[in-house]
N, C-alpha and C positions, 0 to 999 in steps of 0.2 A: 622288912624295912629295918634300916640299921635305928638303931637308938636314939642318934643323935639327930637325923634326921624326921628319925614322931617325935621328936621332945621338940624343933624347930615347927614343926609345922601344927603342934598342938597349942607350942603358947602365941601362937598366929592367929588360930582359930578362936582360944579364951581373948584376946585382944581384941578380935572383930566381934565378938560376944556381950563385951563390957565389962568382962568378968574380972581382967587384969589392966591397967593401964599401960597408958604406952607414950613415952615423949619426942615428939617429931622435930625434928631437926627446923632452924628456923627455914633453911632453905628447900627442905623439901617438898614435894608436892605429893607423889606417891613413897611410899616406905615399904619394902618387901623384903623380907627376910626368908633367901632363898639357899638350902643345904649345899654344899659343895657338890656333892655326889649329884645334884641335879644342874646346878649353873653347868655342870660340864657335859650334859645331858641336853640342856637348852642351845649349848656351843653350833650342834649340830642343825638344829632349827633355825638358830638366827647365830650364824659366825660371824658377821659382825658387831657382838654386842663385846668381838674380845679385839676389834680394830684399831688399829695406831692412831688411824685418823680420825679427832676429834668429832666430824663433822655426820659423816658413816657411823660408828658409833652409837653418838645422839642418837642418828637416825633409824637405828635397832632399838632403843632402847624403850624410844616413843612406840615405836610397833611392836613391840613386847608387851610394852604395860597395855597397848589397847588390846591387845588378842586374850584369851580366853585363857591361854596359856598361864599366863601372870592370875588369875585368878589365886589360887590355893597359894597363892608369898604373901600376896597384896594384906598388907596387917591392916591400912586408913584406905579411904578413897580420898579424891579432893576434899579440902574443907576451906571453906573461907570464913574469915576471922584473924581476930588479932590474935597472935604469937608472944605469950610471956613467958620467961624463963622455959622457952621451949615448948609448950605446949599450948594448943589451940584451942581459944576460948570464945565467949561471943565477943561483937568488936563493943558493947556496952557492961560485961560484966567477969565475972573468970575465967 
């Protein structure tokens, strides 16, 4: 395994751990932090997740995060709540 690649998928794992934080973009839903050496690895399972078309695309991207695949990037799952300066808290406290 190259270096940079367990250094990605380790501080993935302390992240899903609670061990390290991690701040979610206001607009995301899932957040995965996935090595190059595998998005281009993933190309072959789902080619269209590298499609022109907006619509295709999306529609890789949804069947990626649901497949099993996406597990070992996935840093959050869904979370509901309110969104301050980035990061998800409850919708009554931080």
């Amino acid at each position: 395994m190259l270096p940079e690649r367990q250094a990605i998928l380790e501080s993935v794992q302390r992240v899903r751990e609670g061990v390290d934080p991690h701040r979610h973009a206001p607009f995301a839903r899932h957040t995965m932090r996935i090595p190059e050496q595998d998005f281009y690895a993933l190309l072959r399972l789902y080619p269209d997740l590298a499609s022109k078309d907006i619509a295709v695309k999306s529609a890789a991207w949804e069947a990626f995060e649901r497949s099993p695949f996406s597990e070992p990037y996935r840093v959050g799952k869904i979370a509901r709540g309110v969104i301050r300066n980035g990061i998800i808290g409850k919708p009554n406290g931080p």
